[in-house]
Backbone as a ProteinNet text record, in pm:
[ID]
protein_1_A
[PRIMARY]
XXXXXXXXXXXXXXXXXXXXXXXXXXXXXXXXXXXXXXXXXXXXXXXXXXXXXXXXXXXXXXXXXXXXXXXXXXXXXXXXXXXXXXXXXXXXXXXXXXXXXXXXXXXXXXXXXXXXXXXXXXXXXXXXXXXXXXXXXXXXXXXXXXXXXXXXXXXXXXXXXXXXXXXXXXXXXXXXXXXXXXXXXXXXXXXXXXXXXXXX
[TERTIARY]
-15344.9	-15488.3	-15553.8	-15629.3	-15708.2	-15837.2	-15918.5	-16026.9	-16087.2	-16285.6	-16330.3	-16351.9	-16320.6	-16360	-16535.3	-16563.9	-16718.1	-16712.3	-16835.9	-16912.1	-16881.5	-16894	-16887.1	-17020.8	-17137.4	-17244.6	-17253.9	-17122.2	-17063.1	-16939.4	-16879.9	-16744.9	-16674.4	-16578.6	-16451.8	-16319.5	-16287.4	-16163.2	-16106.4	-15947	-15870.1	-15784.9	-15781.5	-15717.4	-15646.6	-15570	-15505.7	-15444.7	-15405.3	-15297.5	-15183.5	-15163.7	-14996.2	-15007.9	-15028.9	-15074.4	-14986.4	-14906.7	-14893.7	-15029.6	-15019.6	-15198.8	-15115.7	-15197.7	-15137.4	-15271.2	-15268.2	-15408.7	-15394.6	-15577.9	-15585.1	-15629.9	-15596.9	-15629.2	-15680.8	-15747.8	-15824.8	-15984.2	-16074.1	-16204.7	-16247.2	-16216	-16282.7	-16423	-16460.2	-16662.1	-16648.6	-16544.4	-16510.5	-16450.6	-16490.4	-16414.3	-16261	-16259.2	-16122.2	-16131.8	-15973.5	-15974.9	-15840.8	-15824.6	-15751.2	-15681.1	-15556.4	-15489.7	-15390.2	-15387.5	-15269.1	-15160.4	-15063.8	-14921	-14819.3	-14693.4	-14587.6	-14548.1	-14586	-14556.4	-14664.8	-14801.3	-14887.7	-15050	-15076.2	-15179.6	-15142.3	-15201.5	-15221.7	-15310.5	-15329.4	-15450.1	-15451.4	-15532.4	-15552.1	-15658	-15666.9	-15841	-15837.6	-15928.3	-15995.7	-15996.7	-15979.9	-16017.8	-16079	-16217.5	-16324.5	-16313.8	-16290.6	-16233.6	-16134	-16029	-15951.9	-16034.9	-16135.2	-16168.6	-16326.1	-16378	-16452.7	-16354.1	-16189.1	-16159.4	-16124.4	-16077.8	-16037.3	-16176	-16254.1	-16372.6	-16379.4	-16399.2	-16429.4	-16306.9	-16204.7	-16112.2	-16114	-16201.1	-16175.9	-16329.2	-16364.7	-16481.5	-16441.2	-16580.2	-16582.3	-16538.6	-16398.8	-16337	-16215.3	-16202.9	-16072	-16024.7	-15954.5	-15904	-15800	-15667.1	-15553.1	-15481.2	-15399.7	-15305.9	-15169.3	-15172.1	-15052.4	-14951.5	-14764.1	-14679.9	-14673.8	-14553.2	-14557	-14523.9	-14470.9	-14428	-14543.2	-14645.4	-14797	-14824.9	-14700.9	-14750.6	-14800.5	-14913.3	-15003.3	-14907.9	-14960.2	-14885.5	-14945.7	-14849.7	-14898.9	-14947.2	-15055.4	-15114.1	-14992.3	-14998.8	-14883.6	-14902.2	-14984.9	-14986.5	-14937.2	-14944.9	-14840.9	-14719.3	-14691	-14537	-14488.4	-14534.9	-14469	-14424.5	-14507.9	-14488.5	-14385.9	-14403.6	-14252.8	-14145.7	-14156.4	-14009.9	-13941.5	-14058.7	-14012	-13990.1	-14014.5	-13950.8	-13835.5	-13802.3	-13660.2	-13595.1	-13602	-13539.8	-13475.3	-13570.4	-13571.4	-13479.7	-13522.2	-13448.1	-13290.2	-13278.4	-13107.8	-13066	-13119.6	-13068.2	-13046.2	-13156.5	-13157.1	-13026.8	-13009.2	-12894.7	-12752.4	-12769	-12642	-12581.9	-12669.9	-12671.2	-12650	-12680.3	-12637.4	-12515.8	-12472.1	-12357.7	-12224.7	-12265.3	-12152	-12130.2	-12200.3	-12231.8	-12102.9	-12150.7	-12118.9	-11933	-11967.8	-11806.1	-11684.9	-11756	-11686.2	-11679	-11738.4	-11772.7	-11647	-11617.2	-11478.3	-11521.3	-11406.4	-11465.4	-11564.9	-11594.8	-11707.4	-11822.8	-11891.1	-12012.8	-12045.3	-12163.7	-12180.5	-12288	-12263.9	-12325.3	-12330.3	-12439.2	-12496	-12563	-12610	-12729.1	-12837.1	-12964.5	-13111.7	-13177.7	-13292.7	-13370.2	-13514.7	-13628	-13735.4	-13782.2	-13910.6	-13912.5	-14071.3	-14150	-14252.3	-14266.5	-14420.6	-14480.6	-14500.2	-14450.5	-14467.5	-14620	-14679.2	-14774.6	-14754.2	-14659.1	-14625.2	-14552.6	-14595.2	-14576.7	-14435.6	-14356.2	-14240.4	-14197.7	-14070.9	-14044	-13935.9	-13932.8	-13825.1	-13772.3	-13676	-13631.3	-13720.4	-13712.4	-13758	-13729.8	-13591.3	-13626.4	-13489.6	-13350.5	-13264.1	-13139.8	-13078.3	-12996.9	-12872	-12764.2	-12648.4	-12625.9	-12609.5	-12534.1	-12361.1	-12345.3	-12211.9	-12186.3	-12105.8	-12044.6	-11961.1	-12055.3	-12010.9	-11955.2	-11939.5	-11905.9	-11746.8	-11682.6	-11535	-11468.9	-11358.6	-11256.8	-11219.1	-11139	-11051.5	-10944.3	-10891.1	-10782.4	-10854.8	-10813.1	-10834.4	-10771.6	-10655.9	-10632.1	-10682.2	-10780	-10823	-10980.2	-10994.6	-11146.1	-11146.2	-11008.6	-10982.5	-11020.6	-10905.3	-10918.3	-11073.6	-11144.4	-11246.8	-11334.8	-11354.8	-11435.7	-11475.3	-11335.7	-11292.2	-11366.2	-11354.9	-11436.1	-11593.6	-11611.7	-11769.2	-11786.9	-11790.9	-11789.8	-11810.3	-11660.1	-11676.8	-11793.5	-11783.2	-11921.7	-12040.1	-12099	-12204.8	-12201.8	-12155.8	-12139.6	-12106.3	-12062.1	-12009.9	-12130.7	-12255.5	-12360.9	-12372.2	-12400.2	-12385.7	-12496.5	-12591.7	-12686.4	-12715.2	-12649.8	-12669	-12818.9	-12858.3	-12980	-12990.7	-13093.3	-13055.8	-13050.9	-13071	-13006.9	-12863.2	-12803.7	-12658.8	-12598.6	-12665.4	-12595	-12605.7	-12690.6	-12628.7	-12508.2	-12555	-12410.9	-12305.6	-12304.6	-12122.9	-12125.1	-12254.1	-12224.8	-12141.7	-12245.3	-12174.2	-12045.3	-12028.1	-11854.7	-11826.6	-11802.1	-11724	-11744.3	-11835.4	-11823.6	-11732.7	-11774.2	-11690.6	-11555.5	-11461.6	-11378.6	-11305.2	-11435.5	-11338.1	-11319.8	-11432.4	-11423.2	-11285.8	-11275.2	-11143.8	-11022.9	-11005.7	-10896.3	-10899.5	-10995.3	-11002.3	-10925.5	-10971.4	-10893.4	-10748.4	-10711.9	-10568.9	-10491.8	-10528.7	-10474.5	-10453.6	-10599.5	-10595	-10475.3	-10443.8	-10358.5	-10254.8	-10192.2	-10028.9	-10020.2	-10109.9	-10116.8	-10082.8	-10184.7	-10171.9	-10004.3	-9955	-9814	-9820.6	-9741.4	-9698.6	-9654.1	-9666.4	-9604.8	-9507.5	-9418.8	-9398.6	-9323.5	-9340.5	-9349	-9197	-9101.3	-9023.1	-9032.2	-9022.9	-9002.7	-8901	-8880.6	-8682.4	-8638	-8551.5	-8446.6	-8405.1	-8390.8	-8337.7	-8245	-8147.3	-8008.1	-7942.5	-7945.2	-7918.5	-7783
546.7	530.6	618.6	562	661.9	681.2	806.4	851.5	914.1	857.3	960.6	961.6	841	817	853.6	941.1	987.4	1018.6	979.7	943.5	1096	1096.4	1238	1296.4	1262	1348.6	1400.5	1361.6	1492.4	1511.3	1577.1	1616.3	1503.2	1519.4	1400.8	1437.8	1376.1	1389.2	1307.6	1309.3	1240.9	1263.4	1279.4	1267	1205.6	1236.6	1131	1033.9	961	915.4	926.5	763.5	753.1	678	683.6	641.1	672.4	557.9	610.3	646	737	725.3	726.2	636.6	590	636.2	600.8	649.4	465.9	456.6	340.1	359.9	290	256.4	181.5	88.8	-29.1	8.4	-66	-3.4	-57.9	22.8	-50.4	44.2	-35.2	25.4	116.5	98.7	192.9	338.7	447.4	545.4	557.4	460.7	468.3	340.7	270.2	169.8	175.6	99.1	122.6	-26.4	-37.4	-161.7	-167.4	-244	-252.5	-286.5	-253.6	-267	-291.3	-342.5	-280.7	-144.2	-55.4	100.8	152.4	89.3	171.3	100	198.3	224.4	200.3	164	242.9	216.6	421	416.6	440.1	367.6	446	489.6	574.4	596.4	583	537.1	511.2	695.6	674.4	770.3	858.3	820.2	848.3	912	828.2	914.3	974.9	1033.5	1137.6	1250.9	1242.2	1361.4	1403.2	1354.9	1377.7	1445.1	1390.1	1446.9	1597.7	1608.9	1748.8	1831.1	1789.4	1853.6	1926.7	1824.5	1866.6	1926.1	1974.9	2096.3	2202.3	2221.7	2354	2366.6	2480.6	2505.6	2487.6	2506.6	2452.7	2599.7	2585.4	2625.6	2683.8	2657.9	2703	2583.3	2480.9	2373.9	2403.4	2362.4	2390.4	2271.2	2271.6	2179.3	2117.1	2023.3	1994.7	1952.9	1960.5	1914.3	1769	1680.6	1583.3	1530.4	1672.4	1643.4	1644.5	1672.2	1714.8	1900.7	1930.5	2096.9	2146	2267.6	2312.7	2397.3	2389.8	2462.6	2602.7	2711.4	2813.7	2842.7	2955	3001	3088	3127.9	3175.1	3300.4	3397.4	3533.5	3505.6	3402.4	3439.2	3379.9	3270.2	3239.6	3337.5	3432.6	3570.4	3666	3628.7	3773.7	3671	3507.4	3481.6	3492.8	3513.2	3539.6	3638.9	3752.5	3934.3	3925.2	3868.3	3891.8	3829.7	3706.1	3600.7	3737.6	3782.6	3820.2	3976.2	4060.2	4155.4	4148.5	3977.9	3967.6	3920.2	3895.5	3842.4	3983.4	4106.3	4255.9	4335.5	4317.2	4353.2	4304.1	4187	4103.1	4150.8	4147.4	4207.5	4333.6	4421.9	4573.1	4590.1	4514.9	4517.3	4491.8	4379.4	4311.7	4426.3	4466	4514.2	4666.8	4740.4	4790.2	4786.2	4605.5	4576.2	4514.1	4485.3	4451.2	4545.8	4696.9	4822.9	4886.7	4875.1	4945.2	4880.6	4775.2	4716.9	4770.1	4774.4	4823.3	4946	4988.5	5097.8	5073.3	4938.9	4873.6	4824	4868	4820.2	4721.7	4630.1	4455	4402.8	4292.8	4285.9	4387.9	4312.2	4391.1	4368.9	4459.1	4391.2	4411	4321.7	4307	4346.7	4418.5	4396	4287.4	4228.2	4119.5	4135.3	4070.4	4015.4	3947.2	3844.5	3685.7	3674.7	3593.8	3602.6	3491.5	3475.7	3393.9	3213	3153.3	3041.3	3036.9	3173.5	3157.6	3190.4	3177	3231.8	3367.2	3399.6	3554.1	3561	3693.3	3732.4	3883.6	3927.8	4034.4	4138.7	4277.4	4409.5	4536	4526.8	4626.8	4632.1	4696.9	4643.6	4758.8	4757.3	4850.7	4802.6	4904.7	4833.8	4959.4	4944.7	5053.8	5042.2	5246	5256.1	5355.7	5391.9	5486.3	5577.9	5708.1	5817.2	5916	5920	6032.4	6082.7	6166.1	6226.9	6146	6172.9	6058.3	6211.8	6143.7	6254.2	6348.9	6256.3	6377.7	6394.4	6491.5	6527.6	6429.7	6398.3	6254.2	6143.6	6112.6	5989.2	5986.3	6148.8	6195.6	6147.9	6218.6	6231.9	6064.1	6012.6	5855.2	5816	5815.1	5784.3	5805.8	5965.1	5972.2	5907.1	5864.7	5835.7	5681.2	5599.6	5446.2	5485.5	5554.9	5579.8	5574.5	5681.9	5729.2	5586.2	5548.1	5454.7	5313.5	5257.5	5200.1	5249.7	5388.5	5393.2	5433.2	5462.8	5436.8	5307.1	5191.8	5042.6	4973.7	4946.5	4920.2	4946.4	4880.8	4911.2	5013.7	5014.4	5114.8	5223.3	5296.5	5345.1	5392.9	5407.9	5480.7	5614.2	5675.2	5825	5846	5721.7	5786.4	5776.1	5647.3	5606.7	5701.9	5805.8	5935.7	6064.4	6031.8	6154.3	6122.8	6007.6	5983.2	5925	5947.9	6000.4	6120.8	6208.9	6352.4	6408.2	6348.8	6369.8	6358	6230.9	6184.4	6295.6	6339.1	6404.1	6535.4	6606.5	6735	6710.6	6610.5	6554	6573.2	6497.8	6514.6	6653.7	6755	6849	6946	6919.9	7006.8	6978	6877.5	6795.9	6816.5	6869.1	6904.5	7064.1	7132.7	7297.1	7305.5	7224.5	7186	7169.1	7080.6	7062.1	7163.3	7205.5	7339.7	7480.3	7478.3	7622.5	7566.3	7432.4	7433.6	7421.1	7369.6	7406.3	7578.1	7669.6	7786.8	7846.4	7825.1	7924.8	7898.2	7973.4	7985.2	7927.2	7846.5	7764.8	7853.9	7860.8	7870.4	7792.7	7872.3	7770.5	7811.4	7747.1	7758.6	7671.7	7805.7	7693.7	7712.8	7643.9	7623.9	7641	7766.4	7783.9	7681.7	7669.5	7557	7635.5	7577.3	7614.9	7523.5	7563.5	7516.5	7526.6	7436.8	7423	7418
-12032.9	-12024.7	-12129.8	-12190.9	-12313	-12250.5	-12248.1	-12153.9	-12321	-12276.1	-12388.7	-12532.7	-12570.8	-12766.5	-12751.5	-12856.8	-12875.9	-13042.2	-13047.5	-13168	-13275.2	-13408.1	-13428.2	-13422.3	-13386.7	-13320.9	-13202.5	-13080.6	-13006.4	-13039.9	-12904	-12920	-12917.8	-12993.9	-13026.7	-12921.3	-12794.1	-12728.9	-12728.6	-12683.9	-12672.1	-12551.5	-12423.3	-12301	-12195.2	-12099.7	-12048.8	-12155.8	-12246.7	-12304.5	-12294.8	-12282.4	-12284.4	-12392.7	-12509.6	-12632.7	-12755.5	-12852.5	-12935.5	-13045	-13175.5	-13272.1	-13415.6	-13452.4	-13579.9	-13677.7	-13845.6	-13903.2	-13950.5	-13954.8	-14006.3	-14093.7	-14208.1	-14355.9	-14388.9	-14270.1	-14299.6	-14268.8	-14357.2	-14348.3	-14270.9	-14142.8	-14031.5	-13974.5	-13923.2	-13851.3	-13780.3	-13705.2	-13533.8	-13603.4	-13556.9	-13596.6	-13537.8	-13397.1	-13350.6	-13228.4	-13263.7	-13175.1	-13098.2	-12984	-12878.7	-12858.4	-12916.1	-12828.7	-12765.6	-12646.3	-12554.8	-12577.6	-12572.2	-12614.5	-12481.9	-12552	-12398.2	-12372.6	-12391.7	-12417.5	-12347.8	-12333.8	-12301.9	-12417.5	-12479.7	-12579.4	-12704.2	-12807.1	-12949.5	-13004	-13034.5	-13020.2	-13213.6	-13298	-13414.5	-13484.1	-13571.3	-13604	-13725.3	-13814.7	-13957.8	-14046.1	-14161.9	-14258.9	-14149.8	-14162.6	-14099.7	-13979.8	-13877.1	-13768.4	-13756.7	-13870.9	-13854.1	-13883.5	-13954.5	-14003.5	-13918.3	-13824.6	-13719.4	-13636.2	-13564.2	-13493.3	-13561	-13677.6	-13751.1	-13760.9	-13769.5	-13758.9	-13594	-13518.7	-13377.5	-13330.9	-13384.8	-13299.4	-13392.2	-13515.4	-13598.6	-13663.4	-13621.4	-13721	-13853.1	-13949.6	-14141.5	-14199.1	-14238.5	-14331.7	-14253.2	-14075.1	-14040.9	-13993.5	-14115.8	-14045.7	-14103.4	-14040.5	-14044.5	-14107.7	-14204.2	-14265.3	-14162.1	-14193.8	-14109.6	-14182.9	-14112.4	-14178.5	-14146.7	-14190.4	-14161	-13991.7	-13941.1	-13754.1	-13700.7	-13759.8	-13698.9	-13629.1	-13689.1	-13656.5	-13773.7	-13700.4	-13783.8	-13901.5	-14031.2	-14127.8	-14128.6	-14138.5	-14191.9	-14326.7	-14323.8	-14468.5	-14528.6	-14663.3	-14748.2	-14685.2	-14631.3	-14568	-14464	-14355.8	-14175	-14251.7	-14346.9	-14384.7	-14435.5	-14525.8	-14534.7	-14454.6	-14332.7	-14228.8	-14116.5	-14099.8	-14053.8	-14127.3	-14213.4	-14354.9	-14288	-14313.1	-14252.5	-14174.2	-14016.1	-13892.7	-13896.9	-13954	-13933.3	-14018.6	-14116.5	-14168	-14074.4	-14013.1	-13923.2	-13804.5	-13738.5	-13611.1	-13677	-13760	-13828.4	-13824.9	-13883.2	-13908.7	-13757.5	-13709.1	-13509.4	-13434.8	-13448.6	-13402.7	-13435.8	-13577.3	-13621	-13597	-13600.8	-13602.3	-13459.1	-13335.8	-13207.4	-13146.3	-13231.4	-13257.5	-13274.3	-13391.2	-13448.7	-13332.5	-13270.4	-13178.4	-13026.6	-13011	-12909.6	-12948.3	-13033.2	-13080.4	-13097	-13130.4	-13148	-13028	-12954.6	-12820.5	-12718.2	-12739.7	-12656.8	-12494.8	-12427.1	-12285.7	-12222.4	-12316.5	-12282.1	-12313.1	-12332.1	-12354.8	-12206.3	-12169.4	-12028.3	-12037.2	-12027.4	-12063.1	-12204	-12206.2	-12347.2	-12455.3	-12541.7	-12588.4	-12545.3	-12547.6	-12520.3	-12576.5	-12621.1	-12692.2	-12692.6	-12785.4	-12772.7	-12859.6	-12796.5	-12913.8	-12971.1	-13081.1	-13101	-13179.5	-13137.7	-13136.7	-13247.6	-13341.3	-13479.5	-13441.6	-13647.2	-13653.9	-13543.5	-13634.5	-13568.5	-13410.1	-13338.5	-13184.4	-13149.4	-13266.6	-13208.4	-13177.4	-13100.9	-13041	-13139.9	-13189.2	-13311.9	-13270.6	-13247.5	-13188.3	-13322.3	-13314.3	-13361.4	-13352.1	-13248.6	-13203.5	-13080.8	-13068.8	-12958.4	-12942.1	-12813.6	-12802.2	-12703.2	-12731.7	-12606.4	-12552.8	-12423.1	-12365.2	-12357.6	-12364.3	-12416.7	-12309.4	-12189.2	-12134.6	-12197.5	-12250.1	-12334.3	-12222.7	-12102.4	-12002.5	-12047.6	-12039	-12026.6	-11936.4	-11946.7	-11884.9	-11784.4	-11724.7	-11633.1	-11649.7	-11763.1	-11847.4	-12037.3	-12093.7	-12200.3	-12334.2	-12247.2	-12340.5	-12354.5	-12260.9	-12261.8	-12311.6	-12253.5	-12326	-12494.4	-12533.2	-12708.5	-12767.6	-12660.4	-12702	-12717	-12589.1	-12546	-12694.2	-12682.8	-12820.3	-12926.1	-12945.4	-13070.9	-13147.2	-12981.5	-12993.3	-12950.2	-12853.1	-12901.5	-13016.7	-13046.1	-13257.1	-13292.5	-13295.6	-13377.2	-13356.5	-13260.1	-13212.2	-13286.6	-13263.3	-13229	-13467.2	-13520.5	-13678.1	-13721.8	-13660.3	-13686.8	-13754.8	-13722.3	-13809.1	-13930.8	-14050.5	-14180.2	-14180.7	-14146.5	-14130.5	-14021.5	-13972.8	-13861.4	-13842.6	-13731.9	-13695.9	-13650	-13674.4	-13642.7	-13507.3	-13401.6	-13296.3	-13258.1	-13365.8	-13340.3	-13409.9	-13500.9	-13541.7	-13451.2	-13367.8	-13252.9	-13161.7	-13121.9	-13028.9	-13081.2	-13228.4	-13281.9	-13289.5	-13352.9	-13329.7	-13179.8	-13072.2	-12969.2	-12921.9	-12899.8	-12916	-12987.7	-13155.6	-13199.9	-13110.5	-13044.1	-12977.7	-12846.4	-12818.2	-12711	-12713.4	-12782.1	-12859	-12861.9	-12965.1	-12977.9	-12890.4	-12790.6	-12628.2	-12562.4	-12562.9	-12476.6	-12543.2	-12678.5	-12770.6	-12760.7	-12734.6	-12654.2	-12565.7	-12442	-12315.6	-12316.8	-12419.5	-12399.3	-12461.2	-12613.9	-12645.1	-12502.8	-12483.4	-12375.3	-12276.7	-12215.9	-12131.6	-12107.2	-12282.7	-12350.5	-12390.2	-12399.8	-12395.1	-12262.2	-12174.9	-12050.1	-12009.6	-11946.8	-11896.8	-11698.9	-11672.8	-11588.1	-11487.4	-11368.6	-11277.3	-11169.6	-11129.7	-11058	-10929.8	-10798.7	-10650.5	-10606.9	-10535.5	-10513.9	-10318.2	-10256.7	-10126.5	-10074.8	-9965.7	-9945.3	-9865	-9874	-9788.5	-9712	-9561.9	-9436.2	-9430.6	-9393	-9386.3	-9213.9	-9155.3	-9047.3	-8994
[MASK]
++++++++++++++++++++++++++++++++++++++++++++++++++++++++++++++++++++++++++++++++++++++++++++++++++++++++++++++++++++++++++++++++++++++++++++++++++++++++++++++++++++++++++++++++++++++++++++++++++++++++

């Protein structure tokens, strides 16, 4: 049902349609005509009435270009600033990635993301982190081990960030606490308890 063709001395709508809209090229009187089809509608409008309706959804001088899908085109300033975010959220992604790929079983889930709305409406990451279980293990060997893939995780990014350079700093203190530990305890001297045997 097409609801609403108006003159361009008011508002120009188009509602309720189950309509295909085609442009007419024929010099026709009507700014827009409506014929029944097996589909429904089609509806098409003249020169003329395309450019009443482009008028009546954009004030004079913010009318928007369109591509050929009928989405609005961006100006060369928001296509620049979607350039920079596609380009941002590809670096975010990766840099999480490589994170989560080094981290092997001491990554506790995914990565997550912050995001923001570029010009053309889309969400483009900016901004993201993974969690990594940096705690000591229970023995000093496994601490050492342990360390060792933190570290490496949290430096795996071609770029690290200065916070992924503390927690390799860490790991490495980590590390060499737990290599204290095992020295001091091949040092200290052993005792040892024997239990007498009763002999019946």
């Amino acid at each position: 049902m097409v609801n609403g063709i108006k003159n361009p001395q008011n508002e120009l709508f188009v509602a309720e349609t189950d309509a295909s809209v085609k442009r007419d090229s024929s010099d026709s009187a009507g700014f827009a005509k409506a014929q029944e089809n097996t589909r429904g509608y089609e509806l098409s409008f003249s020169d003329e009435g395309w450019n009443a309706f482009d008028k009546s959804g954009a004030k004079e001088g913010d009318k928007k270009e369109r591509d050929i899908s009928g989405k609005e085109k961006l100006s060369e300033e928001d296509q620049r600033k979607v350039d920079e975010l596609e380009k941002i959220d590809r670096e975010v992604r990766a840099h999480e990635q490589a994170h989560l790929s080094a981290a092997g079983g001491y990554a506790q889930g995914g990565a997550s993301y912050d995001y923001v709305t570029g010009p053309d409406g889309k969400r483009y990451a900016n901004g993201g982190h993974v969690k990594i279980d940096t705690s000591p293990e229970r023995t000093p060997e496994a601490t050492i081990r342990k360390a060792d893939v933190v570290r490496k995780a949290a430096l795996a990014p071609a770029e690290p960030s200065p916070a992924d350079r503390q927690i390799a700093a860490d790991a490495a203190k980590m590390k060499a606490d737990a290599q204290k530990e095992l020295e001091m305890g091949a040092k200290s001297p052993r005792t040892f308890t024997f239990a007498p045997k009763i002999y019946s």
